[in-house]
N, C-alpha and C positions, 0 to 999 in steps of 0.2 A: 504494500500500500504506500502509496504517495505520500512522502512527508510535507506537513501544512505549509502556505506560504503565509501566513497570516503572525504577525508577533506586534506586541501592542508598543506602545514606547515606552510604559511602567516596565514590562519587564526587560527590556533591550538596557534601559537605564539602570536597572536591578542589577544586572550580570555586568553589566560595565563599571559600577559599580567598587572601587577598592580590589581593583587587579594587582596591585601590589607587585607589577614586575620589575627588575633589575637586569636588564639582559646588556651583553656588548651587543654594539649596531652591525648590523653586516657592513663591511665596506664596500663590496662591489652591487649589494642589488639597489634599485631603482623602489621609491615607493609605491605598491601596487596601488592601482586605481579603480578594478575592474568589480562588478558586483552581480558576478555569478557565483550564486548560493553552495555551499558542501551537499546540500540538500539535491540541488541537480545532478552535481557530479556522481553523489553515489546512486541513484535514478540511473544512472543514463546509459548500462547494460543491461537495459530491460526491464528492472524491479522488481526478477522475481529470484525463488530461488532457483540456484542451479547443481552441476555437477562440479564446478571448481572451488576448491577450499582459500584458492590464492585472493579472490575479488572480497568484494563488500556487504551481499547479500543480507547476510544476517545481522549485521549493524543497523541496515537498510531498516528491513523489515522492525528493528527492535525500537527504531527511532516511530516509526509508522505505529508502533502495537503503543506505547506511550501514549502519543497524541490521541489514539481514537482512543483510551481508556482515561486520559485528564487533557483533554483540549487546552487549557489552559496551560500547560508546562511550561517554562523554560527551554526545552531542548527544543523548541520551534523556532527559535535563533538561529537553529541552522539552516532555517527555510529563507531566511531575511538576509540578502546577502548585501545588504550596505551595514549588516555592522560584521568591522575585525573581529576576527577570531584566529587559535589557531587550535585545529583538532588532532588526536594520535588516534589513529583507525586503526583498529585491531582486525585482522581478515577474519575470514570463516573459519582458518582451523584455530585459530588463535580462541574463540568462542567455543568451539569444539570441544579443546583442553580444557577451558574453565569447567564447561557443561561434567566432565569426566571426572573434576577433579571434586565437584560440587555432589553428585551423583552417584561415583563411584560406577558410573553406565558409560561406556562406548556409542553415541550413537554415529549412525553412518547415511544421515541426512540432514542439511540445513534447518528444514521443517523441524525433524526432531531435535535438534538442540535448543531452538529455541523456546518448543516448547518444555524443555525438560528445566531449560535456565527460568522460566516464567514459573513454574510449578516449584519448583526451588526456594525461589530468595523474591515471587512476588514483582508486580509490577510498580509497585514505590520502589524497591530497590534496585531492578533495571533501571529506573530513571536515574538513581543518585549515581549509579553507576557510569550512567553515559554521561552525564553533567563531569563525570570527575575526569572527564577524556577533552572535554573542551575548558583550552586558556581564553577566557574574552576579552576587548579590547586592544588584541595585540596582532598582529601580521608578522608569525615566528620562520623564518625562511630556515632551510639548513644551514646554509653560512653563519648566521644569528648561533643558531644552536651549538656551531661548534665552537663557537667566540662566546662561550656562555657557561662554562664550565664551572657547577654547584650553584648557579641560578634557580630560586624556589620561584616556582611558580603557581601562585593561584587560582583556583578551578571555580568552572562556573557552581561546583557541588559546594565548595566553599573550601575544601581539602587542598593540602599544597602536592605538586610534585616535583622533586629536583633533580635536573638535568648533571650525568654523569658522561663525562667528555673522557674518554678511557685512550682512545689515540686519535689526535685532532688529523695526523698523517692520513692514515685510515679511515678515517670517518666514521668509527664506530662512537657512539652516544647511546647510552642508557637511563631510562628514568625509571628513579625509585620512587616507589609508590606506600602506601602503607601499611601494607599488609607483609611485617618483617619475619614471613616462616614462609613464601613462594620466593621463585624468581620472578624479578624486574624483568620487564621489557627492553628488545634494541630495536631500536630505529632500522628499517628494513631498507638498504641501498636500494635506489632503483624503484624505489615507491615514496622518494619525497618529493615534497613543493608541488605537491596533488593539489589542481587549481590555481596553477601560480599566475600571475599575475592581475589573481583577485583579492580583495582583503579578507577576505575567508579561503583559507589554506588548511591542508592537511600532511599529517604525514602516517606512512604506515606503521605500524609497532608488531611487536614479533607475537604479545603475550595481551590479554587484557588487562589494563591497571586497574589494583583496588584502592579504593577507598576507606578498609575497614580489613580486621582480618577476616578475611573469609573462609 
């Protein structure tokens, strides 16, 4: 299901709200200006689910199951693409592993994880969950993040996460999140700056971030 285009200016102003970032500036990127939505970009293989674990599907759908269950959310932010943001997209198996880890079940369709994560931990906590994947106010490029090293950054859930710069060479970064008995997340090469040269950007992440220990 299509996620809303609809976000009011109380809550745009909410989540923009005491972002609290500290980042170094990239030097080479240019200020993006463009105000195509995250909400499009994860749409725009179809929206439905499928057979590959690598895309967005179930993010997709998770963000869609939110809104038709509290219209009113926060995570409709990312329908609205003139406000910055930046998001860590977790793919389908990244969602897969949590469903597994949360269940102690294998499942071996998009459908089924998601419904086994909603029967789990509840559709309030899918939401703080996905809230704790978008930074708002900010347009985080990779360059940014690897000139950012132990930068906290503030979630739209309210939870901080800080960026671990491990080889700026390599471009390997990880964010620790807060849940200290899993692994952290890495930034997946090859799937950043997802919507670049919009003010809402994405990057991929290997693992889902918590907000709590789960």
């Amino acid at each position: 299901m299509r996620i809303r285009r609809t976000l009011s200016a109380l809550v745009a102003t909410g989540l923009l709200a005491g972002a609290g970032l500290a980042l170094a500036p990239s030097a080479t990127a240019a200020p993006p200006t463009g105000t195509s939505s995250l909400a499009a970009l994860l749409a725009s293989d179809g929206d439905t689910f499928d057979r590959s674990w690598r895309d967005f599907d179930i993010l997709d759908q998770a963000v869609g199951a939110v809104l038709a269950a509290k219209p009113g959310s926060p995570v409709a932010v990312l329908a609205d693409g003139t406000v910055p943001l930046t998001a860590f997209v977790p793919n389908d198996r990244a969602f897969q592993l949590l469903a597994k880890d949360l269940t102690h079940r294998w499942y071996g369709s998009e459908q089924e994880v998601l419904t086994a994560l909603a029967g789990a931990v509840g559709i309030d906590a899918i939401e703080q969950v996905l809230l704790y994947h978008v930074v708002p106010g900010a347009t985080i490029d990779s360059g940014t993040a690897l000139a950012s090293d132990n930068a906290v950054l503030t979630t739209a859930q309210g939870g901080t996460i800080t960026v671990d710069v491990l080889s700026k060479r390599w471009g390997v970064v990880q964010l620790r999140d807060q849940d200290r008995n899993d692994l952290n997340p890495f930034l997946v090469p090859g799937k950043l700056d997802l919507n670049k040269g919009n003010v809402q950007i994405a990057h991929a992440i290997t693992f889902v971030l918590r907000p709590a220990d789960l």
